[in-house]
N, C-alpha and C positions, 0 to 999 in steps of 0.2 A: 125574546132574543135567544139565540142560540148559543149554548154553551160551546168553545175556542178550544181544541185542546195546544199544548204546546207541542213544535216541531220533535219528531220523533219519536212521540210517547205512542202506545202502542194504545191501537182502538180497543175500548171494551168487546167484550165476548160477545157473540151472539146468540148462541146457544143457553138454552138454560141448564143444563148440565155442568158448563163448562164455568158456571158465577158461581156457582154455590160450593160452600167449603169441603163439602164431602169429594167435589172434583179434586182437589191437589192435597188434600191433609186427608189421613187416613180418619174414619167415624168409629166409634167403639161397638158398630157393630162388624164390621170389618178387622179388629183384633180382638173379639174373643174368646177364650181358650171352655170356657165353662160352657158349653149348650145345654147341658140337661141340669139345672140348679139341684142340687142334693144330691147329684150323683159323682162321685169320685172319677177324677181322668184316669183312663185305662193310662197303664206303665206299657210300654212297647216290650215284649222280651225282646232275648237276645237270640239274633238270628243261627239258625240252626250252623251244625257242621258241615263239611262238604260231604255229599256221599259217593261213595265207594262204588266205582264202576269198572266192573271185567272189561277194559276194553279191548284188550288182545282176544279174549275169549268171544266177543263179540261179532269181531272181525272175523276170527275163524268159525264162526257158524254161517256167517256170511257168505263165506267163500266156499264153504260146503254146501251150502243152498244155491251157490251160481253152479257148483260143480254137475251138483242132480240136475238142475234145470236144463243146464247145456245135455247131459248125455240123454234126458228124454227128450230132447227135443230132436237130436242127432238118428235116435234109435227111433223115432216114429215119423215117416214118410210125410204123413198130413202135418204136422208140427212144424216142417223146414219147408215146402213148398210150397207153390203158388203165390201168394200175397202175405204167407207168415215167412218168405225166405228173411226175413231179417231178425227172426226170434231167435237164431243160432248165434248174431254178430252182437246182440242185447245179453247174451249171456258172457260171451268173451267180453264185450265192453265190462260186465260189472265185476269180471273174473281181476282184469288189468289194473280195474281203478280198485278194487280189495287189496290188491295186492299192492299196489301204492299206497296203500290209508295204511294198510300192517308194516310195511320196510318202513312209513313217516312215523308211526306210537312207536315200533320196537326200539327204533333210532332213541327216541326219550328225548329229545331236546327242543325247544321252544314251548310252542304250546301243549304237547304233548308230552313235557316233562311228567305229568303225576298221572299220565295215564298209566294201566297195568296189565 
């Protein structure tokens, strides 16, 4: 005869995974802090400082390297012609958006309070 369970008890597992105690309760291989027996746990240090970045000075080399690129590309014929016409409008773009990232650090506020 078959065992009856009572109304709304929930069916056993079907899964064997899912019976055995390691399924719902942690097993003590699952919290061990020791792996290597005789060997001492490494201590975490403490995480470094921040480092210290030019970043005004960054920008401006930046904008100095758009500036050369735009005027050789201006001063040499094959640079801005035919299918590189758009190497002149790649240099003003990155002229505009420099010059946008320098007026946002010089400003100093939000995220770019600790920039320098």
């Amino acid at each position: 005869m078959e065992k009856q369970e009572a109304p709304g008890a929930t069916p056993p597992a079907t899964t064997p995974w899912a019976t055995t105690p390691s399924a719902t309760t942690p097993s003590a291989a699952t919290q061990r802090t020791d792996c290597f027996p005789g060997i001492p746990d490494a201590v975490s240090p403490a995480p470094p400082p921040p480092l210290h970045v030019p970043t005004r000075a960054i920008i401006r080399v930046g904008l100095i390297a758009w500036v050369i690129a735009l005027a050789a590309t201006l001063a040499i014929p094959a640079l801005h012609t035919g299918e590189k016409s758009w190497w002149p409008w790649a240099c003003v773009s990155g002229l505009v958006l420099g010059t946008i990232g320098y007026a946002y650090v010089a400003r100093g506020r939000g995220n770019a309070a600790d920039a320098e």
